[in-house]
C-alpha positions in Angstrom: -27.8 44.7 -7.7 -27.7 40.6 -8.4 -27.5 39.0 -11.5 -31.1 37.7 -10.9 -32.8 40.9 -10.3 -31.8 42.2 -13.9 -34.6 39.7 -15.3 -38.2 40.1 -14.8 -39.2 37.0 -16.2 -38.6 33.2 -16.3 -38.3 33.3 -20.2 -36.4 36.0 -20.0 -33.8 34.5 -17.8 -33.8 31.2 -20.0 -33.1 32.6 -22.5 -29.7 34.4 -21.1 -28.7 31.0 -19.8 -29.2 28.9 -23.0 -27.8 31.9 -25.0 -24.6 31.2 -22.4 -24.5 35.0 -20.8 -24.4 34.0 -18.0 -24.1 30.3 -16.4 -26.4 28.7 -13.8 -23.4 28.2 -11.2 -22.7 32.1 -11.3 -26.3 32.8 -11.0 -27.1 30.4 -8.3 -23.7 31.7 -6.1 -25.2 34.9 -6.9 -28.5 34.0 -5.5 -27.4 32.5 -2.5 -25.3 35.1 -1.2 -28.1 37.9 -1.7 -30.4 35.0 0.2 -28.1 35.0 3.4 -27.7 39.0 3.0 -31.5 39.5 3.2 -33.0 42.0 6.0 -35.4 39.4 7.1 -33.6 36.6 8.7 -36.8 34.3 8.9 -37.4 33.9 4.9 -35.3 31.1 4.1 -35.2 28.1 7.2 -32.4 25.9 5.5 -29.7 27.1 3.1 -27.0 25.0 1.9 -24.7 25.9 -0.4 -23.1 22.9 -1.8 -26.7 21.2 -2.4 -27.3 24.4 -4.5 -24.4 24.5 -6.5 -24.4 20.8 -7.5 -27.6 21.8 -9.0 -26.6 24.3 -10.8 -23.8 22.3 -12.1 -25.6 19.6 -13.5 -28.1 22.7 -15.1 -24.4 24.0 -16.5 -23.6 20.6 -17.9 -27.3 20.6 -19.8 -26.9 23.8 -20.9 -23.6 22.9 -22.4 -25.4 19.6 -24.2 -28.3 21.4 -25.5 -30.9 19.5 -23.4 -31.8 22.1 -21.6 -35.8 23.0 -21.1 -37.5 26.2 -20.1 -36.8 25.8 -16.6 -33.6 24.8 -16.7 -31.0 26.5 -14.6 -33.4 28.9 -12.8 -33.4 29.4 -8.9 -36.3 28.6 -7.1 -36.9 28.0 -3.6 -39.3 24.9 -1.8 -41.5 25.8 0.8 -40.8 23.8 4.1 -43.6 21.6 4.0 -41.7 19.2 1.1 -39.5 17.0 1.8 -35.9 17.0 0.4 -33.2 15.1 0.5 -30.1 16.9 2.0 -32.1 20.3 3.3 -34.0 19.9 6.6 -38.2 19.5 6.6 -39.2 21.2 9.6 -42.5 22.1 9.1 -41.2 25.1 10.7 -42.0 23.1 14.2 -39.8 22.3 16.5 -41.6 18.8 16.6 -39.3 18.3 13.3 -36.5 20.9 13.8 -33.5 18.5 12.8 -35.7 16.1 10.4 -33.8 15.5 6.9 -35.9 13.4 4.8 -34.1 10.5 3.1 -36.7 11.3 -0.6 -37.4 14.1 -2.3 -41.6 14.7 -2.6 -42.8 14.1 -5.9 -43.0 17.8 -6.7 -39.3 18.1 -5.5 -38.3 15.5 -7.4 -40.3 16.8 -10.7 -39.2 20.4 -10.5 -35.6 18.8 -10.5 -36.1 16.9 -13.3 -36.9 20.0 -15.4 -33.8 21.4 -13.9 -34.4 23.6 -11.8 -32.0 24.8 -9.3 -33.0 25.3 -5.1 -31.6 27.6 -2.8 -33.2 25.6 -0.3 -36.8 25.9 2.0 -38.6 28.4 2.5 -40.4 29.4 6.4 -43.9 28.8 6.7 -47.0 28.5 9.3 -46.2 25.9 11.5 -47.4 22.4 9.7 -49.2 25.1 7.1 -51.6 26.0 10.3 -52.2 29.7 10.1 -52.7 32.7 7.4 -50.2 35.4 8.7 -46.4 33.4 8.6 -46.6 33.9 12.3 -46.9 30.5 13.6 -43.4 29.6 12.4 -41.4 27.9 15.6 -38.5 30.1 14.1 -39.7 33.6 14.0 -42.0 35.3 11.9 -41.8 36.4 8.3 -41.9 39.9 7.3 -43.8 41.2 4.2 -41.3 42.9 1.7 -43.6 45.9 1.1 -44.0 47.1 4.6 -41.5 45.1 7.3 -44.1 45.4 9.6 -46.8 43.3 8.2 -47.3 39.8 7.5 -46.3 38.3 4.2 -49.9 36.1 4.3 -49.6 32.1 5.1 -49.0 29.2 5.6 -46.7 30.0 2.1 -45.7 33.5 3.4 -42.0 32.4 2.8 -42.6 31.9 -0.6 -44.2 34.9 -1.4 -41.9 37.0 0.7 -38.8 35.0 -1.3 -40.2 35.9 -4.8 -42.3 39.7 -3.8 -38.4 40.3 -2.7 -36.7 39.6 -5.8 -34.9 36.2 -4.0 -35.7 33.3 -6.4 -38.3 33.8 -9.4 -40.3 31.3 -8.7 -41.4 29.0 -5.7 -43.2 26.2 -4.1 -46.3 27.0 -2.1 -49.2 24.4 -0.2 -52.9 25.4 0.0 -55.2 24.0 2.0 -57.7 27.0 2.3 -56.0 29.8 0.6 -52.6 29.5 1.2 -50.9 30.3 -1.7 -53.6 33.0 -2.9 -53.3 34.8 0.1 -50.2 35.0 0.3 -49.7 36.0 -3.1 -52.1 38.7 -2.5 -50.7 40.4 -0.1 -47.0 40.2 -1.1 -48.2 41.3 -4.9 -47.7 38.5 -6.7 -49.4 35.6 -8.6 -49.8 32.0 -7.0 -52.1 28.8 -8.3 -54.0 26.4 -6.8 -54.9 23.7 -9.4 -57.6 21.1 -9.2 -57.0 19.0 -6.2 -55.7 16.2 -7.3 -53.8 17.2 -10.3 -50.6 17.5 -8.7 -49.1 14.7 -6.2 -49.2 15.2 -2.7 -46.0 12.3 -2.1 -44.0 14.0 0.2 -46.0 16.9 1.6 -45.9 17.0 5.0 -49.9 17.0 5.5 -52.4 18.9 7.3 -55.7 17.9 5.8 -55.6 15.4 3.2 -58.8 16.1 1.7 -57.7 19.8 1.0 -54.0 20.2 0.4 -52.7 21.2 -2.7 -49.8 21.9 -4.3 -49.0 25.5 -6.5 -46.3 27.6 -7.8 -46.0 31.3 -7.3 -44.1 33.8 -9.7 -43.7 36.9 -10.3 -46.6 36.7 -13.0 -49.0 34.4 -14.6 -46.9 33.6 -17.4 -43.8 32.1 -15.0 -46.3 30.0 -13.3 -47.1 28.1 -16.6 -43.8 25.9 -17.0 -44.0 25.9 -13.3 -47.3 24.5 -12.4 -46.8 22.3 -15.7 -43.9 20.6 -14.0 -45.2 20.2 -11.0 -48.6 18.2 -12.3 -48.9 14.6 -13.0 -50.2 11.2 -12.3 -48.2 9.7 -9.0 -49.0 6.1 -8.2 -47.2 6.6 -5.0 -50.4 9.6 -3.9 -54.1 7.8 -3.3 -55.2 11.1 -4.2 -53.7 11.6 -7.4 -55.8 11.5 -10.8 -54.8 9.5 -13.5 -57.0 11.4 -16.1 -58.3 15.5 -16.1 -61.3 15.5 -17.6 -60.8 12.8 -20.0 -57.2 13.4 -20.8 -54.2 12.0 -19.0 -52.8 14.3 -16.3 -49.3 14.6 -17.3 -46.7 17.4 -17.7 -47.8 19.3 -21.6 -51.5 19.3 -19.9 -51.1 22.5 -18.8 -49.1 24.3 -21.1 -51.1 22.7 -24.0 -54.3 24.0 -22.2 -52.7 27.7 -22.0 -51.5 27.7 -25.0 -54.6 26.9 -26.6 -56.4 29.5 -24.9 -53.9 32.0 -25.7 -54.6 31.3 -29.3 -57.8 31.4 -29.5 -57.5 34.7 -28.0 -55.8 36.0 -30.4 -57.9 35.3 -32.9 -60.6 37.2 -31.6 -58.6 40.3 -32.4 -59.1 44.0 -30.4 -61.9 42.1 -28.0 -59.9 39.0 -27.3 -62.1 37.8 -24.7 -65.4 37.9 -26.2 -68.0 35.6 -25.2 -66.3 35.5 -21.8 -68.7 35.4 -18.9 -67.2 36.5 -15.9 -69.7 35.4 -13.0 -68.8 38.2 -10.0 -70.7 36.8 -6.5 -72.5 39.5 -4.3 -71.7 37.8 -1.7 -68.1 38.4 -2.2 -68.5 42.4 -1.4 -70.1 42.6 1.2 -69.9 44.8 4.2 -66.6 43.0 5.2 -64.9 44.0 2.6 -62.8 47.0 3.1 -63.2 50.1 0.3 -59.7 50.1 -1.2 -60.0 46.4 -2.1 -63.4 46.6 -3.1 -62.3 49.1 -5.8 -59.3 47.7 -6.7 -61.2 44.2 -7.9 -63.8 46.5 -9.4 -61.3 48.1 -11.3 -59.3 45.0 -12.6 -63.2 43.3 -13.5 -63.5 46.4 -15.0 -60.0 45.8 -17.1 -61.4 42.2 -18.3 -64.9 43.9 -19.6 -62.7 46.4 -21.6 -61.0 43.0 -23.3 -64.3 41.8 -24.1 -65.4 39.9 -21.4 -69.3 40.1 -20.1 -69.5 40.7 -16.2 -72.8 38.7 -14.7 -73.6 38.8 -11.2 -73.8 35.5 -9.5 -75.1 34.3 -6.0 -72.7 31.2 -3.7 -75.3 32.4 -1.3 -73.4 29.3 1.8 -70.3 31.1 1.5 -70.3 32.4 4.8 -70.8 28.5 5.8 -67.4 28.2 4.6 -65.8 29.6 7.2 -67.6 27.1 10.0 -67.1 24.1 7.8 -63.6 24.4 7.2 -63.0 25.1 10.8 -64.0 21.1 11.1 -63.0 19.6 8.5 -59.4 20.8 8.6 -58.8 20.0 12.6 -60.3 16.7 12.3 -58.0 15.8 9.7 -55.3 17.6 10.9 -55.8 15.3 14.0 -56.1 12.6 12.4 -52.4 13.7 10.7 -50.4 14.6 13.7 -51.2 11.9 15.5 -48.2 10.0 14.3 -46.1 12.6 15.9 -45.8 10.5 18.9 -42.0 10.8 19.7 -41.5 7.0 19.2 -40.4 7.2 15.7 -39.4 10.0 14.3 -39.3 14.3 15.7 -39.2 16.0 18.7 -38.8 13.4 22.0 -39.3 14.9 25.6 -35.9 14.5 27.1 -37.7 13.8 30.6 -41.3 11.3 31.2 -42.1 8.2 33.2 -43.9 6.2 30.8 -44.7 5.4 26.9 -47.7 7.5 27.5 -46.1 10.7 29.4 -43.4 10.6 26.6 -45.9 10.9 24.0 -48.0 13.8 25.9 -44.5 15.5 27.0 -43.6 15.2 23.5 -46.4 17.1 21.7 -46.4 19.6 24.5 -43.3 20.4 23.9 -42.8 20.1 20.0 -46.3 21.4 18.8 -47.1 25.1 18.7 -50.3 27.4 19.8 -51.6 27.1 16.9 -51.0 23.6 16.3 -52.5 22.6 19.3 -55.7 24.5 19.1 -56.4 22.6 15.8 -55.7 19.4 17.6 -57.8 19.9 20.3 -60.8 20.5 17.8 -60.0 18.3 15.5 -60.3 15.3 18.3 -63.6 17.3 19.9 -65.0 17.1 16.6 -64.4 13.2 16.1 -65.3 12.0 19.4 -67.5 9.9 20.2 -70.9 12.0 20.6 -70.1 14.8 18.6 -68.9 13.6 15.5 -72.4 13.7 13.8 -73.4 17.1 15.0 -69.9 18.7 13.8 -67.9 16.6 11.2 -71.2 15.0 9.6 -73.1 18.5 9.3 -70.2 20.4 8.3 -69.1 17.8 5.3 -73.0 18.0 4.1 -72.0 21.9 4.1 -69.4 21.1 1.9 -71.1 19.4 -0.5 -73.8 22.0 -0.6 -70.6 24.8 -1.5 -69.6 22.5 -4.2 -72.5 22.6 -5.0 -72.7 26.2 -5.7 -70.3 26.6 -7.4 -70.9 24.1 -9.9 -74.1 25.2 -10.4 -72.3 29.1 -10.9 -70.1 28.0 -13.4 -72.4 25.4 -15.6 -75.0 27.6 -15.8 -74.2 31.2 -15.4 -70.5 32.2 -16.3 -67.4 30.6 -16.9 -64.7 32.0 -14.7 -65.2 33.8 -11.4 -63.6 36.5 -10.1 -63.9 38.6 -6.7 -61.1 39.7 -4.2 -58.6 37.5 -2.5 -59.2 38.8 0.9 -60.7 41.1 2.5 -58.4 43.9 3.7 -54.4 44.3 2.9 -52.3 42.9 4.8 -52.4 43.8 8.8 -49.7 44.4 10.9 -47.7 41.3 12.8 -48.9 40.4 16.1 -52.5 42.5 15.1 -54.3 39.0 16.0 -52.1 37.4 18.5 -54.8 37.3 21.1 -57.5 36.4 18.5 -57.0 33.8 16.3 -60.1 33.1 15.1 -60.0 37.0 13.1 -57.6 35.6 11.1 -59.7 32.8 10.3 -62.2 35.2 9.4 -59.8 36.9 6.5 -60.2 33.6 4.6 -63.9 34.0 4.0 -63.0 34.4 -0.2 -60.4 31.5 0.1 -61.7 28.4 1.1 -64.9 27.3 -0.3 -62.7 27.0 -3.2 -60.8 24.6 -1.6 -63.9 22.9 0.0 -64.9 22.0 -3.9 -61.6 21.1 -5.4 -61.9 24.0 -7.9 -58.5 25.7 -9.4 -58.1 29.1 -8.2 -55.4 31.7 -8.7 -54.7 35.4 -7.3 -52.6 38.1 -9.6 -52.0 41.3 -8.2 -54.7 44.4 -9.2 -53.5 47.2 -7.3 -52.6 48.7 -3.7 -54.0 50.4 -0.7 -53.8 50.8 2.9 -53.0 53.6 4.8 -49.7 54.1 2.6 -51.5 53.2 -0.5 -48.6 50.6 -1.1 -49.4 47.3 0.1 -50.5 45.1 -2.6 -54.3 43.6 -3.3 -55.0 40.8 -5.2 -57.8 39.7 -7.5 -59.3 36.1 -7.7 -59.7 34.2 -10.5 -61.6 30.5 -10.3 -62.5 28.4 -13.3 -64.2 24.4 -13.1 -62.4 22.2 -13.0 -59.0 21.2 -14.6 -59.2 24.5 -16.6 -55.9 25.7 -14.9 -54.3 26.5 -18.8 -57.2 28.8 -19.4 -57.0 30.8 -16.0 -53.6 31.5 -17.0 -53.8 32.6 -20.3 -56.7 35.1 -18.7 -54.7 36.5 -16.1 -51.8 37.0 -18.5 -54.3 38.7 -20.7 -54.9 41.4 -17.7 -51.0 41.4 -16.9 -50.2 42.3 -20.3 -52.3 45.7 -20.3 -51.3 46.1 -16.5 -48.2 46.4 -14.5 -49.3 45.9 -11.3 -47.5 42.2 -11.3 -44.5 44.1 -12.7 -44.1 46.8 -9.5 -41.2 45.8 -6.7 -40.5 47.0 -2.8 -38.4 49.7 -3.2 -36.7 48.3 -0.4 -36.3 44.9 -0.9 
């Protein structure tokens, strides 16, 4: 048993460290050794100790001075899509297999500020293309309930790293449901704020218009200090807003907005979510949705109306256009992306060609993946010359009709909504190996979220399956910038639950 599995909490674990029970530099040795002695090989890409430990120090050395903050001194993990200085950036692609980035991404460089300590990066789909950790040019990642099934992607490492008791807390990217999936199926709790709330300097991108960074913990109360470091204004991102609704977007945003909530929860006593209108769409259970899910979600609703809350049925009657419009507007960018992979500059370089232009086509053949590739291909399909009105055009006026929906959901008929996180547990590895587009089918819940910008979150509700053991998760998605308030709801439903609480027995 480590040092870091006898706490169940981020507060919990602060509070041994600034109470000097134990020091970061014991707990991080700790960490790293049960990190290299892990069954699954694939969780962690790049571990390096003395990076770790000089971390942990300089947590130590604050602890000591009594500047230390709620995060300080606790082991988290990054997945492989930021940048660091020191650990490798792969991408989990051998296009970037040896790449050490000379900065830190913003959200690297934020979580270390709050003090933090890294074990180091965590696998992934290759360049965050995929929804089953498969993709990864270094083997696939296992889920910790069930070794045989997926952990959920592209952030499968990170889910696997804290569903396994590795770090408590991690960094995930989601472009269409790639922490909440994830999260979902390894039973625990992952964010996706507003887009735009937290810096995208430093991710390695996939489609600009949809990336986001999240956290994911074991519960929704760890994700607060996590997804409050994390957010902020970043001159450096095009992308990144200045001002949420009105009020600068800067760390305290988040944590002010939760805390807020959580009061004015408690004031309402026995029924502290009355007035609460939780809008449930019928197009989220339909028949796609597989039984033990669909009563697991009904159930945790279920748990909200006993707190107060008023369930309303809702209609997003384009979200099966979701599925078709993402399928364009995430290749095309994605195209757009990779392009500078070129093996001029930086990455993979084909060790054999006869010109500028074989290098660059040897190159990609040999450093991009499957998967990779089949986005490319699209992605240029959809923006050539002849098509690009009939496929990127229509599918971005699709968009904007989904955004559409859901703004009109949440102005006029409730003001959170919930529905499942996917539609079945999670399937077994190599399942969809000669059928890619199945997975893309499991995202159906996911991504018109993403398509609008909204925050959206997934806490665990329950299990099923054939053992009745592999986790499900429930989605929660408020308007926008009202990521404080999602949090203080799902800790609401953690604290008269225990699902989020439940570990592998094996892990």
């Amino acid at each position: 048993m480590t040092q870091l599995s006898e706490f169940h909490s981020i507060q919990a674990l602060g509070d041994a460290l600034r109470e000097r029970r134990l020091s970061a530099t014991e707990l991080a040795r700790d960490a790293l050794q049960a990190a290299r002695q892990y069954r699954d090989p694939h969780v962690f890409l790049h571990i390096d100790d003395a990076l770790t430990l000089a971390q942990a120090q300089a947590a130590d050395a604050a602890l000591a001075s009594g500047q230390a903050g709620p995060l300080t001194g606790i082991p988290i993990a990054h997945k492989d899509l930021f940048v660091t200085q020191g650990w490798r950036t792969t991408a989990a692609s051998r296009m970037l297999a040896n790449y050490v980035s000379p900065f830190d991404a913003t959200v690297v460089s934020h979580l270390r500020a709050a003090g933090t300590v890294s074990l180091g990066k965590l696998s992934c789909d290759e360049f965050a293309m995929g929804s089953g950790n498969e993709n990864s040019a270094f083997g696939p990642v296992s889920n910790p309930w069930d070794a045989e099934r997926i952990p959920g992607g592209s952030s499968g490492g990170s889910a696997a790293a804290v569903a396994a008791g590795l770090v408590l807390g991690a960094t995930g990217t989601d472009t269409g449901g790639s922490v909440r999936q994830p999260a979902a199926y390894c039973g625990v709790s992952g964010i996706k704020p507003t887009y735009g709330t937290i810096s995208r300097y430093g991710i390695i991108a996939y489609a600009s218009s949809l990336d986001q960074a999240g956290p994911l913990a074991r519960s929704a109360q760890d994700l607060v200090p996590l997804l409050d470091a994390m957010s902020g204004f970043d001159p450096q991102d095009s992308t990144s807003l200045e001002s949420c609704d009105g009020r600068p977007n800067a760390a305290g945003r988040i944590q002010g907005d939760y805390a807020a909530a959580q009061g004015a929860f408690a004031a309402a006593g026995q029924q502290p979510l009355k007035g609460l209108r939780i809008g449930v769409p019928r197009e989220f259970f339909n028949e796609g949705l597989a039984p033990d899910v669909g009563a697991a979600v009904e159930a945790a609703i279920q748990a909200f109306v006993a707190l107060g809350a008023t369930r309303v049925d809702i209609s997003l009657p384009r979200t099966r256009l979701a599925i078709p419009a993402y399928y364009v507007i995430a290749p095309a960018e994605a195209s757009s992306n990779l392009s500078r992979y070129d093996g001029v500059r930086y990455g993979h370089r084909a060790e054999h060609y006869t010109d500028l232009a074989d290098m660059t086509s040897r190159s990609r053949a040999e450093g991009f993946g499957d998967e990779v590739r089949r986005r490319i291909l699209v992605g240029t399909y959809v923006l050539s010359h002849g098509y690009y009105d009939a496929y990127y055009l229509q599918a971005q006026r699709v968009r904007r009709m989904i955004v559409d929906d859901f703004q009109r959901a949440l102005a006029q008929d409730c003001d959170v909504i919930m529905g499942p996180v996917t539609p079945t547990v999670a399937r077994r590895i190599g399942d969809n190996r000669h059928d890619p587009i199945a997975d893309w089918l499991g995202d159906i819940y996911t991504l018109g979220v993403s398509l609008a910008g909204l925050p959206g979150m997934s806490i665990p509700c329950g299990f099923g399956g054939e053992s009745g053991r592999l986790p499900i998760g429930l989605q929660i998605v408020g308007r926008y910038f009202d990521e404080g308030r999602l949090l203080a709801l799902a800790d609401r439903y953690q604290q008269v639950t225990d699902w989020h609480q439940r570990t592998p027995e094996h892990a």
